[in-house]
C-alpha positions, 0 to 999 in steps of 0.5 A: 285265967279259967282253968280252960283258958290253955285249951283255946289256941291262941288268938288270933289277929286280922291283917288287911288281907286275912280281913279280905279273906274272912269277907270273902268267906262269909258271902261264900257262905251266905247262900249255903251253896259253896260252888266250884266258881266261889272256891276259885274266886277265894283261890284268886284272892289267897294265892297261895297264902294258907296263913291268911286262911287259917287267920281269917277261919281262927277269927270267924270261929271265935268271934262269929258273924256279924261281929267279925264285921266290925273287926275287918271294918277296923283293920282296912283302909278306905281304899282297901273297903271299896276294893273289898266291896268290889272282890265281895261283889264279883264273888257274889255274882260269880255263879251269876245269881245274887241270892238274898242272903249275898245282897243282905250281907253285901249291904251290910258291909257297904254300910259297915264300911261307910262307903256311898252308892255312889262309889259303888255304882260304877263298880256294881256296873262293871261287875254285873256287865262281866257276869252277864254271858247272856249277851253272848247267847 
């Protein structure tokens, strides 16, 4: 034990959801533009569960990104990994642009998770139809 040891805080311990809420925070973050559309989203998602955040924002600050990607990787299940990919995937697209950086982390989720292109296709189908207002022009 380092003399500096005491002054970390402890550590602490992703749940199924303070792991959803930590991917969450990272697409939110990829583009470097937090919108008023991604903060509801993130609301939607913690509904009121403040520890989550703190647990996911704990774990983000001591490990970093990507490492925090394996660590969600291992505390979901696989049906918890697509809906996560489905929750990163509509956050991404809430201001209707998929920036470079979103796309880049999207994928590396789908491929930390192991999940095919064709379980997330129709997914991807779904979402990209809900985001386009264009229709509505």
């Amino acid at each position: 034990m380092g003399i500096f040891d005491k002054l970390t805080g402890k550590s602490a311990t992703l749940t199924p959801k303070s792991a959803l809420v930590l991917s969450a925070i990272t697409v939110i973050a990829a583009d470097g533009v937090i919108d008023e559309a991604e903060i509801n989203d993130l609301a939607k998602i913690v509904r009121g569960d403040k520890k989550s955040i703190d647990t996911a924002m704990q774990v983000l600050k001591a490990n970093g990104f990507p490492a925090v990607m394996d660590m969600i990787a291992g505390v979901l299940d696989e049906k918890q990994k697509i809906a996560t990919l489905a929750v990163l995937c509509d956050i991404a697209m809430a201001d209707g642009i998929l920036a470079g950086e979103e796309k880049k982390i999207l994928e590396m989720y789908m491929e930390k998770f192991k999940v095919s292109e064709a379980t997330l296709k129709p997914i991807i189908e779904a979402i990209a139809i809900k985001n386009d207002f264009s229709i509505f022009s």
